[in-house]
C-alpha positions as CSV (number, residue, x, y, z in Angstrom):
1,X,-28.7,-7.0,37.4
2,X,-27.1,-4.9,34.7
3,X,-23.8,-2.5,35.3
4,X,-25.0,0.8,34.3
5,X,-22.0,3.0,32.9
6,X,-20.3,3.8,35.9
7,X,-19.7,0.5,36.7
8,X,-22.2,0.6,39.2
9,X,-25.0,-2.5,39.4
10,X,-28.9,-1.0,38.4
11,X,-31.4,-2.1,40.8
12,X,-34.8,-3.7,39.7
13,X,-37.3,-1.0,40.2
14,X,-40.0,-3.5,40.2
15,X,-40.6,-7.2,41.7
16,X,-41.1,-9.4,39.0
17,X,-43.0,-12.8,39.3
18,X,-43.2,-16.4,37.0
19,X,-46.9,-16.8,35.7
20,X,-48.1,-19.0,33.0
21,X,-51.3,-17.3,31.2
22,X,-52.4,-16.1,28.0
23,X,-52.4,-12.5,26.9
24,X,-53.1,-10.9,23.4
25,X,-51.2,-8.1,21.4
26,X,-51.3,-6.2,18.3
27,X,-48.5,-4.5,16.4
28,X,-48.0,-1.0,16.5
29,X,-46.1,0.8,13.7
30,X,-44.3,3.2,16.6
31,X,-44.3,3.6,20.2
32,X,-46.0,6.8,19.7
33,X,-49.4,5.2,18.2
34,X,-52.1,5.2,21.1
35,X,-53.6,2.4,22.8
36,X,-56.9,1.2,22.2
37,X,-57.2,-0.9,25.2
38,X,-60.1,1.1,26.7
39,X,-60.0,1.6,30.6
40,X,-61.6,-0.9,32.7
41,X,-65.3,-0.2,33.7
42,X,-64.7,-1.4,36.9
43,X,-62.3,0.7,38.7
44,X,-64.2,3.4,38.5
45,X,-67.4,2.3,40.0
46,X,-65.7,0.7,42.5
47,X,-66.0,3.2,44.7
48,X,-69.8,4.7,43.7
49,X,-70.6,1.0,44.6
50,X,-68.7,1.5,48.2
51,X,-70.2,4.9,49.1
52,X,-73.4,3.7,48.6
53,X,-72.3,0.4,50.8
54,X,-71.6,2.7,53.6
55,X,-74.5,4.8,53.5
56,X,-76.2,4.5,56.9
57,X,-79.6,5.0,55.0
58,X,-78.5,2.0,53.2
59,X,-79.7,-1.4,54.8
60,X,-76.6,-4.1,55.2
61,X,-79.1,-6.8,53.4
62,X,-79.3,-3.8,50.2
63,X,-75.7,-3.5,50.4
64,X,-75.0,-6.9,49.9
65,X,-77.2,-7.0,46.9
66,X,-75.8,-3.9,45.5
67,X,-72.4,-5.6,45.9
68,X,-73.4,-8.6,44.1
69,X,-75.4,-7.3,41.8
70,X,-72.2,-5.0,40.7
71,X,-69.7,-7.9,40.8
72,X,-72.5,-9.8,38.4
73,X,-72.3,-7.3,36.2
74,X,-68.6,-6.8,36.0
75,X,-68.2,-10.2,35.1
76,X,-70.8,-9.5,32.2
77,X,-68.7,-6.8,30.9
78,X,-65.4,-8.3,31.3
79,X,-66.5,-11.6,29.0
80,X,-68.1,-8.7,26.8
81,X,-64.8,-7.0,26.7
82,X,-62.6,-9.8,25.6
83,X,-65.1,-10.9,22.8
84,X,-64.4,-7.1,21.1
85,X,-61.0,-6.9,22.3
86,X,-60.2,-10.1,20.4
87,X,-61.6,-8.4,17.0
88,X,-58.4,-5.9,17.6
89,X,-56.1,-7.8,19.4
90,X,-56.1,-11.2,17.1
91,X,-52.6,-12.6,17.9
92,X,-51.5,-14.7,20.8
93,X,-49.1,-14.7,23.4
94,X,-48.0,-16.7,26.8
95,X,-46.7,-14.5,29.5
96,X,-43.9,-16.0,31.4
97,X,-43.1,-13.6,33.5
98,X,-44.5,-10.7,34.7
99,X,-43.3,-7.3,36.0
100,X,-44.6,-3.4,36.2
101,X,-41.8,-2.6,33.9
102,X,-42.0,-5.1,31.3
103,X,-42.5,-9.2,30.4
104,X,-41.5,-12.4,29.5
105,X,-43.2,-13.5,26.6
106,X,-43.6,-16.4,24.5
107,X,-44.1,-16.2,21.1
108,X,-43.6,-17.6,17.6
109,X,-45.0,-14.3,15.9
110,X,-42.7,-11.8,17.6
111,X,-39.3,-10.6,16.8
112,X,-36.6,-8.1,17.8
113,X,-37.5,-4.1,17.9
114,X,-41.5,-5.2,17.4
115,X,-43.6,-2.5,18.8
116,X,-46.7,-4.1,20.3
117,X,-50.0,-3.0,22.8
118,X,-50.5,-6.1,25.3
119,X,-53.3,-7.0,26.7
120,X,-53.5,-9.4,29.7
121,X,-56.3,-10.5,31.8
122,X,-55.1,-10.9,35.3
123,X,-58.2,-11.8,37.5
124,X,-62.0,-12.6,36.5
125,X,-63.5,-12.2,39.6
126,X,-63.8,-9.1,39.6
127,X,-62.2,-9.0,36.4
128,X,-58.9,-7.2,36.4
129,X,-57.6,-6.6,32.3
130,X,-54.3,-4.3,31.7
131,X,-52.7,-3.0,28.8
132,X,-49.1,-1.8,28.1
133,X,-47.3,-0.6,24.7
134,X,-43.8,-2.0,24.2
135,X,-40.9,-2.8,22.6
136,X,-39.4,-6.3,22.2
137,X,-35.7,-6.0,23.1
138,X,-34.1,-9.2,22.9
139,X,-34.8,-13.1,22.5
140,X,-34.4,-14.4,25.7
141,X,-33.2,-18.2,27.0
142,X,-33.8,-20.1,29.8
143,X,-33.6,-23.5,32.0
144,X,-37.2,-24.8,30.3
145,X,-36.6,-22.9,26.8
146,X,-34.5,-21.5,24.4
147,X,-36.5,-20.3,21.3
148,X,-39.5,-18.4,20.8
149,X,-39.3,-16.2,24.6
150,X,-38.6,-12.4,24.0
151,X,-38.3,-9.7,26.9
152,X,-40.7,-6.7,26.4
153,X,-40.1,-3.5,27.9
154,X,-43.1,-1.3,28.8
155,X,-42.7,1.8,26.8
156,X,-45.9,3.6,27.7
157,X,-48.7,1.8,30.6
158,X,-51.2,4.1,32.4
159,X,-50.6,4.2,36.3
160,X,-53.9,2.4,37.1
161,X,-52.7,-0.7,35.2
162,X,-49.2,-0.4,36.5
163,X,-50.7,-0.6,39.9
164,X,-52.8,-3.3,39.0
165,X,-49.7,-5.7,38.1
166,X,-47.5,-4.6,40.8
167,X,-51.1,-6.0,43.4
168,X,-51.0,-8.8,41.0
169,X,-47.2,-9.9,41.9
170,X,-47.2,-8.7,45.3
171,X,-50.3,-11.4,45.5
172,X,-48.3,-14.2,43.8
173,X,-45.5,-13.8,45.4
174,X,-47.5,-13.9,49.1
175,X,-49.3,-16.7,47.6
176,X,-45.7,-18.4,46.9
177,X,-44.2,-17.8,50.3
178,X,-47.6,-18.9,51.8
179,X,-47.4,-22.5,49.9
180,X,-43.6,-22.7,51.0
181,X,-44.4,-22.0,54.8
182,X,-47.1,-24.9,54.3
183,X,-45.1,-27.6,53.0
């Protein structure tokens, strides 16, 4: 936690979580240059997909297919999606940590006061990929590393893909406490 000016401790506004994947990033020459990450296809048509699921006209045998059929196809357009996303997102990155505010990144390519779009890929089935702009604030050290990690402060996200990583921690942190319970 950080004292904010009145000497008064600033609490987290998001959970954060330790992950270990790769994501991809470009440079932006400000934080006011727009994203290009396009939405994800799949959010939408979620639910056109469970409408006509639910649709007493519908047979449960046709809703099944339907279901399959449009989880098929989101897996199509996800691998389609990274294979153009890669022509404007070339460099790579490791994500360390990950939070709706921000993340731990590992990186030789970065440095302070960078402003960069990041792209992340947090499920494939169905395929979940988010984007953030932000700013890298400050190298960061810890117990397994001291060079090369930088914290990166979201400085513009759309709502949809906020939600999507705070599901995405929530689920790794159940996941975690699950795991502990077991052992």
């Amino acid at each position: 936690m950080s004292q904010s000016k009145d000497g008064g401790a600033d609490k987290r506004r998001y959970s954060r979580t330790a992950v270990y994947f790769q994501g991809q990033f470009r440079y932006l020459s400000s934080a006011q240059e727009p994203q290009l990450c396009p939405r994800q296809v799949n959010s939408e048509n979620a639910s056109l997909i469970t409408q006509m699921a639910s649709d007493p006209k519908v047979s449960a045998g046709m809703a099944r297919f339907l279901g399959n059929l449009d989880a098929k196809l989101d897996s199509i357009l996800s691998l389609l999606q990274r294979d153009s996303l890669d022509e404007f997102f070339p460099n790579r990155l490791m994500v360390i940590e990950l939070s709706a505010a921000g993340v731990l990144v590992q990186s030789p390519d970065l440095q302070v006061d960078d402003f960069i779009e990041l792209v992340m890929h947090l499920g494939d089935s169905p395929p979940k990929v988010v984007s953030a702009a932000g700013q890298v604030l400050r190298p960061r050290k810890t117990s397994f590393q001291s060079e090369g990690l930088y914290a990166v402060n979201f400085t513009s996200i759309r709502d949809s893909d906020r939600e999507e990583i705070v599901r995405f921690v929530f689920q790794e942190e159940r996941e975690k406490i699950r795991s502990r319970k077991l052992k």
